[in-house]
Every structure is written in structure tokens, then in C-alpha cells.
C-alpha positions in Angstrom: 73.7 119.9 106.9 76.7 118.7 105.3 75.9 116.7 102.3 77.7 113.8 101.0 80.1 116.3 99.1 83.0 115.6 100.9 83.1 111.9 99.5 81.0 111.1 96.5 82.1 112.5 93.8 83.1 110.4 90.9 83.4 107.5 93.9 79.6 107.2 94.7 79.3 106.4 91.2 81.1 103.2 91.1 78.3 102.1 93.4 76.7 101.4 89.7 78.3 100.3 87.1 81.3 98.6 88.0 81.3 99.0 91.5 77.8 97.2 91.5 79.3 94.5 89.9 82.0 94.4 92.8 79.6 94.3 95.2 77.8 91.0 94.2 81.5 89.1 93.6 83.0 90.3 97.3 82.3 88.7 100.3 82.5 90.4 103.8 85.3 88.6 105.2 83.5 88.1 108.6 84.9 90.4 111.9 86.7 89.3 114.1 85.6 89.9 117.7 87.3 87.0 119.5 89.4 89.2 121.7 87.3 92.6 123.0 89.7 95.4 122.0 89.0 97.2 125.8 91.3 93.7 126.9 93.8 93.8 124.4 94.8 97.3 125.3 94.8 96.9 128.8 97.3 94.0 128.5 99.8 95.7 126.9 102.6 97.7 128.2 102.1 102.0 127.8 105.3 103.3 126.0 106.2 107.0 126.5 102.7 108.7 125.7 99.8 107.7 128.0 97.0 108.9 126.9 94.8 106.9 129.8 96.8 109.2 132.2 96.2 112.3 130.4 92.1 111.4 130.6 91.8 110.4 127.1 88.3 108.1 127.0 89.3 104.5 127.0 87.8 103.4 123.1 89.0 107.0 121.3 86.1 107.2 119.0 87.0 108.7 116.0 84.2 109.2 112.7 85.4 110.1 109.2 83.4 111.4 106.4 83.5 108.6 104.0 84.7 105.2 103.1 88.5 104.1 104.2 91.0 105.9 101.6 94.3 107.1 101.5 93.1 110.8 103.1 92.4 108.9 106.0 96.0 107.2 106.3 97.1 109.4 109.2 94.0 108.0 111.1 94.9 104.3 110.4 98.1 104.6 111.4 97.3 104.9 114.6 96.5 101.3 114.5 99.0 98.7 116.0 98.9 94.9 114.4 95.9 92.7 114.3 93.3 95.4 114.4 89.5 94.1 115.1 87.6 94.7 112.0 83.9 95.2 112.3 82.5 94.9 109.1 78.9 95.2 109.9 78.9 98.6 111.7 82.2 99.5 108.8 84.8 100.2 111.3 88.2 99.2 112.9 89.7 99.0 116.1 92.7 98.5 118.6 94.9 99.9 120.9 96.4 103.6 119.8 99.9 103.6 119.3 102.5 106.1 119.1 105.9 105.4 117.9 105.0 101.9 118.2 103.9 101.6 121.7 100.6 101.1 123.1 99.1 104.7 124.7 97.2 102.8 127.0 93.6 103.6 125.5 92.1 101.8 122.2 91.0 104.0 118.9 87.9 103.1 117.0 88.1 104.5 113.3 84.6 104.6 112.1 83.6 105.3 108.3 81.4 108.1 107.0 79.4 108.5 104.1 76.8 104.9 103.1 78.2 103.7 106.6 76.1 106.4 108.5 73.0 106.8 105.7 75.1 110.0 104.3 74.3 111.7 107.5 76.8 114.5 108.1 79.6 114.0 110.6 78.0 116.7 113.0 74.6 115.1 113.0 76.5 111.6 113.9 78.4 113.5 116.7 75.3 115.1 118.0 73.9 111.7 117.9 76.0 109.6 119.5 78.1 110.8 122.6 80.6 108.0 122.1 81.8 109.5 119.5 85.2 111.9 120.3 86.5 113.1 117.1 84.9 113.6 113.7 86.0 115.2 110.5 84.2 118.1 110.2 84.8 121.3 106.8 85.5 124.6 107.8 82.2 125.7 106.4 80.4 123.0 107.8 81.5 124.3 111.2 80.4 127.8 111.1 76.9 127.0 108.8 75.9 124.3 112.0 77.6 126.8 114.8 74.4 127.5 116.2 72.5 123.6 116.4 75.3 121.2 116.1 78.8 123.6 117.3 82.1 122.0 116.6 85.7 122.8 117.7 89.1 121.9 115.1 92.4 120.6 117.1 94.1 119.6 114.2 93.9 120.0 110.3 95.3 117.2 108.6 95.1 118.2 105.3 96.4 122.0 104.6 94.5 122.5 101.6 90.7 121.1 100.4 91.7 118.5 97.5 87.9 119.5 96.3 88.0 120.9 92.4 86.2 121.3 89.1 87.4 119.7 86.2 87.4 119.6 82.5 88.5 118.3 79.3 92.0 120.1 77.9 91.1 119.1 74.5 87.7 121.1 74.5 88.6 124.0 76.9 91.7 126.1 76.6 91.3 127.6 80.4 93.6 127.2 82.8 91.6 128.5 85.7 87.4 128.1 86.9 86.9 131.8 86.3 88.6 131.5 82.5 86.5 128.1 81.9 83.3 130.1 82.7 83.0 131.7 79.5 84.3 128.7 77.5 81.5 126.1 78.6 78.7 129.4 78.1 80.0 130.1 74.7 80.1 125.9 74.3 76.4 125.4 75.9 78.2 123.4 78.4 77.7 123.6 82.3 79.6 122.5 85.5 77.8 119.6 87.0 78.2 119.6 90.8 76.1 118.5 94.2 73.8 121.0 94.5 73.8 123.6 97.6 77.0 123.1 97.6 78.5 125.5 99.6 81.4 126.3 97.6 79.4 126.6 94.1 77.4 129.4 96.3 80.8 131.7 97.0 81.6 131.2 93.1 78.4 132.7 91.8 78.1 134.7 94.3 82.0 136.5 93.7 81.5 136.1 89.9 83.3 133.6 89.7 80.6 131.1 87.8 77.7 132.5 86.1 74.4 130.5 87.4 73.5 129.8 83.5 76.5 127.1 83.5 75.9 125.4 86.5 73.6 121.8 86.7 73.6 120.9 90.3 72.0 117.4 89.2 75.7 115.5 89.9 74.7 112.2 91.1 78.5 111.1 91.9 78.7 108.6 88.4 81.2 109.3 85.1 78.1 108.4 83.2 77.1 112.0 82.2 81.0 113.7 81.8 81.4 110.8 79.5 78.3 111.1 77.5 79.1 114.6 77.1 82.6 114.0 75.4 84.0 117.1 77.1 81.2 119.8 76.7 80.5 120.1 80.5 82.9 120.3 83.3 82.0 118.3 86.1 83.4 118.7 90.5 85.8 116.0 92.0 88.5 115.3 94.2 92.4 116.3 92.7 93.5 113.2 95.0 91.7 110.9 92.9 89.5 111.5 90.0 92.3 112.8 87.3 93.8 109.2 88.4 90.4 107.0 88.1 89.0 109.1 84.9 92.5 108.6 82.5 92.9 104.9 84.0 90.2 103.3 85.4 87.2 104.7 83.7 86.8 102.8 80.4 85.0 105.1 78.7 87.2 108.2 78.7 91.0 106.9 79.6 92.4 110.1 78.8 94.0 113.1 81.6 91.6 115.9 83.2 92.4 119.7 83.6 91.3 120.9 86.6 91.6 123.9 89.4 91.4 123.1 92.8 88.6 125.2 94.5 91.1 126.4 97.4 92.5 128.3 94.1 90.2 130.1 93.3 89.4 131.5 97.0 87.3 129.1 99.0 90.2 127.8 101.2 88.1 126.0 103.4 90.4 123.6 105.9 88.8 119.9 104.8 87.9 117.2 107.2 89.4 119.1 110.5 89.9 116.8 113.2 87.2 118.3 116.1 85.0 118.0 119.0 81.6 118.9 119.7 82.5 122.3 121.4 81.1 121.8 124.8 83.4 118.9 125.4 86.5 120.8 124.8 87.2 121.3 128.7 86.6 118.1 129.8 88.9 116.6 126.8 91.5 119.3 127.4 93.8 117.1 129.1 94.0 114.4 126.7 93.7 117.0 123.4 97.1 118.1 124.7 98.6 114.3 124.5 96.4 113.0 122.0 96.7 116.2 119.1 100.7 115.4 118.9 99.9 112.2 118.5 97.7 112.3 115.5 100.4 115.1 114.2 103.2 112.2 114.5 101.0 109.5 112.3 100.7 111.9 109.7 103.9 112.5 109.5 104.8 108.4 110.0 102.1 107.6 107.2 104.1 109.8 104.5 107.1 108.7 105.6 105.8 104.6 104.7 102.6 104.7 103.7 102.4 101.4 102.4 101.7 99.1 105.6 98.5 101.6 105.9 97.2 101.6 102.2 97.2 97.9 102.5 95.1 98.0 105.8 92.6 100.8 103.9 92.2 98.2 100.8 91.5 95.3 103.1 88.9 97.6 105.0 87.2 98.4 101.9 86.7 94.6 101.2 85.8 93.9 104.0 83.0 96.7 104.5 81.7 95.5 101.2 79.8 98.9 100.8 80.3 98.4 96.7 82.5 101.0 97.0 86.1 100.5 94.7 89.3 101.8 95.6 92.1 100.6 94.0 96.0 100.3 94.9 96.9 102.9 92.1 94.3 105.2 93.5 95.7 105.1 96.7 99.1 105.3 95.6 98.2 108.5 93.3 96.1 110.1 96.1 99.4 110.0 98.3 101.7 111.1 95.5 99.7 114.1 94.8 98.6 115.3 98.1 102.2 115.9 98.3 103.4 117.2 95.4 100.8 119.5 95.7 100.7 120.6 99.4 97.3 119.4 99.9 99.6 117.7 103.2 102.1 120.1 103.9 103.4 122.4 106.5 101.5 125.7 105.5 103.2 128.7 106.1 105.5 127.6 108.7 107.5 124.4 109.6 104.3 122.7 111.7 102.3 119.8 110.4 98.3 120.6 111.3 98.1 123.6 112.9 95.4 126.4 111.2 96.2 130.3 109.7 94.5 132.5 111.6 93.6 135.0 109.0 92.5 132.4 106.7 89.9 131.2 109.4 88.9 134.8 110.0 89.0 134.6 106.1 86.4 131.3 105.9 84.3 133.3 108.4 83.4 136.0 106.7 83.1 134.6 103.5 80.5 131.9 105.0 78.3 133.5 107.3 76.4 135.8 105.0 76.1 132.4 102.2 74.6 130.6 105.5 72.6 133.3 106.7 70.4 134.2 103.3 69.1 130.9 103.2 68.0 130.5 106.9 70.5 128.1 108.4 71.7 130.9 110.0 75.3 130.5 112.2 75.5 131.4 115.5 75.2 135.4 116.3 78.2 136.5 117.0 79.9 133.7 115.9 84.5 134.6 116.0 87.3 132.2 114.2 88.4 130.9 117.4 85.0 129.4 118.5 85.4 127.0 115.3 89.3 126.2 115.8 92.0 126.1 118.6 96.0 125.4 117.9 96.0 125.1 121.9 96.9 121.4 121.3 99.2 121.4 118.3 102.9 120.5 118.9 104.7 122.9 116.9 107.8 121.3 116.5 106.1 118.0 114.7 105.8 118.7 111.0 106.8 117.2 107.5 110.6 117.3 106.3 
């Protein structure tokens, strides 16, 4: 099962502390459910992509891993104005646009993470057929191949923003494997959520000696603070060197850190997929729909600031106790494409997955998986986990 990695790292946390406190001043602002958002897209005239023709469902169901954030802005920009908010069940809806016209179907973005009980997105999927799309890792997808199997159309982010950080003024390494030695020599450790499937490649290649891991991480700064830069401590390189040096009272200084796709778990995070089975019957509208989600990425970088103001209003209005500021959102764009975490890969096309590196994933994961007993499916290949069928080739970042 996918645990809550994905999401709560230092962000759980503020679910105490300061984000506790947030929870008791904001209000949920109320949904509003006036108009049924079936109606609204039916009234309104399809522009040049119909996704009702091409047999998309009518309410495109689509469930993230966590709460709304600027990782998810290619997903909210498929949103046209006035979008239903339903802050009870955390999520938003409307008619799908592209390129500013209604496609003739509605999308319902739903949020992971507290919204779902921490379930993973698979489980969710499995559990509720109205669901189309989730966000499932790489990893995630070959460990549940054989119970819960998933399919990736689209990868919207080219490389896992997931790393380890530590403090430059304690620790001179530049790298996870050069940091090893440092925190053993220091009695410090890497504080992470354990079974992580990552931490298990790391030990397992050398990488990390087990004597320097605590797998107690329960998501707060409490314990990297305390510590005063002995230990090193997982995160998100999209947002926690941001929160730690500015928001984060206690510390308000920068973070070193190395992303884990660096040091050669280059998992593809939060794939866009579909339980595997429904891939036939959703062919027809993959083909319409995949360019489409490839075009609000692209649109969302381009001007992302209609959509970050959308994602902060969601996250008042879900009142989960969960903070996200503007300056995290505007980091967590500036950085995903400074450093490629967003980016064409290795050719000129926005979403599409490497091969190799799949094949790659596959063979570093099933062996991980398979000594604990969640064993993946037998005979498991790369291309029963991922499919470019659907990706428009010419559609990429400039």
C-alpha cells in the first residue's frame, strides 16, 4: 500500500503546531451546489475537443494524492470559471476545458491524503468505480500489480521532487551517499516514513547504512529542529527548503539537500493512470483527453497564477488544517522548473515516459516488493504499468 509519503512530509506537520492553530480560526466557506455541474456543462457550447464524442465519462473523475498545491496546477487548470466547490467531501468541479472552451464533459478533481483517511490512491480507485484517473508512483504501480493493477497515460512531472535533506552548516556532503558517513561519524540519522520504498533501494545498493536511518518521521519540523542539524530528515525539493528557511520559526535558515531521483530511484511521481482493465473501454477518450491534460500543463507554467489562486482558496475552503501559503506555491513552481522536475525529458514532449527508465524502475522494484511478501504480479513487463499510446508528441514546454 502506498503510504502517505507522497504528501506529508514536513506538511502533515503543520496539522500541529501552527497549522492547528489555522484550523480553529478558518471557517469552511460553505459549497456551493446551486447549479449541478452535469447542467452547467451541458449548456455550454463544445469548442474544438469533445471529449463527450470521443466517450470520455460525463463527470471525469480525477483523485490526487494529497491536499490542493501547486504540483497539482496542471489538474486545476482544467477548470473553467466559477467551479463548484465541495468542501465537505474536499473537492472541485466543472466543465473541462481546453483552450478555453467547454469539452463537453465536466472534471471532478478530488484531494488525496486526510481527504480519503490516507488511503492510497489505488485502494480509492479499487474502491470506487467513479473514479477515472488517479495519481499513482511508479513503484506504487508495480508493488500493487498483482491486487490493485494500474496503467500511466501521462507523467506530469519528469522527475520525483522527493529528497533528503540536511543542514550545510553541520554536514559538508554534497550528495546522500557522502552524508552517510557524516551523520554515522556525528551519531546522527535520516529520519524518514518508514517502509518507504525508496529508503529500501538505498540500503539495499549501499547507499545508506541501516545504523543511520530512524523511520519514526511523523511529517512535523519538531524533531529536525530539536536536533539543530545532527540528523537529516526526507521532504519535498518543491517545498520544504522554502517552508524550513521562511516559514518555520524555529530554524529560518536554507537546507542542503539531494533529490532521491539523484541518487538512482527515478521513480516517475504521481503518473496520471487508470485501473488497467479499463484501459479499452477508455481508449477512445485517453486519445482526446491525454493531449488535453498535456496542454494545461503546459498553460499552467505559462500563467500560473489564476490556478495558485484557485489552489489557496481550495485549501481554505477544505479546512483540513493543512497550510499552504502563496510563497510556497510560488517557490514550488519556480523550482520545479529550474530544476526539471516539469520538463520535457529527453526529447521535446511534455509527459510522455523513457522506456529504459521504466524497464529501469522494474527491475529495481520487484525484488524490494517481492522479499517482503507483497509480491508484484509474475511476469509483470514495463509496458503493463505505462502506455505513451495517448501522448501528443508535439505538445511540450518551450
Amino acid at each position: 500500500m502506498q503510504r502517505p509519503t507522497s504528501r506529508t512530509s514536513t506538511r502533515a506537520i503543520f496539522l500541529s503546531g501552527v497549522a492547528a492553530l489555522t484550523a480553529l480560526t478558518l471557517s469552511a466557506c460553505g459549497t456551493s451546489n446551486a447549479t449541478a455541474p452535469a447542467a452547467r456543462a451541458a449548456d455550454q457550447t463544445i469548442g474544438s475537443v469533445d471529449l463527450k464524442a470521443a466517450g470520455c465519462p460525463a463527470n471525469v473523475v480525477i483523485q490526487t494524492d494529497w491536499n490542493p498545491e501547486s504540483e497539482h496546477g496542471h489538474l486545476y487548470q482544467l477548470l473553467g470559471p466559477n467551479p463548484t466547490i465541495d468542501a465537505g467531501n474536499k473537492s472541485v468541479s466543472g466543465p473541462l476545458y481546453a483552450g478555453g472552451k467547454s469539452t463537453g464533459v465536466n472534471v471532478e478533481i478530488r484531494s488525496g491524503g486526510p481527504a480519503i483517511g490516507f488511503q492510497s490512491v489505488a485502494s480509492q480507485m479499487y474502491q470506487d468505480p467513479a473514479i477515472t484517473l488517479g495519481y499513482i508512483n511508479t513503484d506504487a504501480a508495480v508493488q500493487l500489480s498483482a491486487t490493485m493493477p494500474t496503467k500511466a497515460v501521462f507523467a506530469p512531472m519528469d522527475i520525483n521532487p522527493q529528497m533528503i535533506m540536511w543542514d550545510p552548516n553541520t554536514y559538508k556532503a554534497k550528495t546522500i551517499a557522502e552524508l552517510g558517513p557524516e551523520l554515522a561519524a556525528n551519531g546522527g540519522v535520516v529520519r524518514y516514513f518508514g517502509s518507504a520504498s525508496w529508503m529500501k533501494y538505498m540500503t539495499a545498493k549501499g547507499i545508506l547504512s541501516e545504523k543511520v536511518l530512524d523511520g519514526s518521521y511523523d511529517g512535523t519540523p519538531a524533531n529536525f529542529v530539536a536536533g539543530g542539524g545532527k540528523d537529516a530528515q526526507q521532504g519535498f525539493a518543491s517545498a520544504e527548503p522554502y517552508i524550513y528557511q521562511n516559514e518555520v520559526s524555529a530554524w529560518k535558515k536554507p537546507v542542503a539537500y539531494q533529490l532521491i531521483n539523484d541518487a538512482g530511484w527515478k521513480i516517475y511521481q504521481a503518473a496520471v493512470s487508470v485501473r488497467s482493465a479499463d484501459e479499452s473501454k477508455l481508449g477512445g477518450c485517453l486519445a482526446k483527453l491525454v493531449p488535453v491534460l498535456q496542454q494545461a500543463e503546459v498553460d499552467f507554467f505559462k500563467d500560473p497564477k489564476p490556478v495558485e489562486s484557485l489552489i489557496l482558496d481550495l485549501v481554505k475552503e477544505y479546512n483540513t488544517g493543512w497550510v499552504y501559503s502563496q510563497g510556497v506555491a510560488d517557490f514550488s513552481v519556480k523550482t520545479m522548473i529550474e530544476q526539471k522536475i516539469v520538463g520535457n525529458g529527453n526529447n521535446s514532449t511534455l509527459g510522455d515516459f523513457d522506456a529504459d527508465r521504466v524497464k529501469t524502475i522494474l527491475d529495481q522494484s520487484v525484488p524490494l516488493f517481492t522479499k517482503p511478501g507483497s509480491t508484484p504480479k509474475p511476469g509483470l513487463t514495463a509496458e503493463d504499468i505505462y502506455t505513451n499510446k495517448y501522448i501528443d508528441t508535439s505538445i511540450g514546454l518551450k
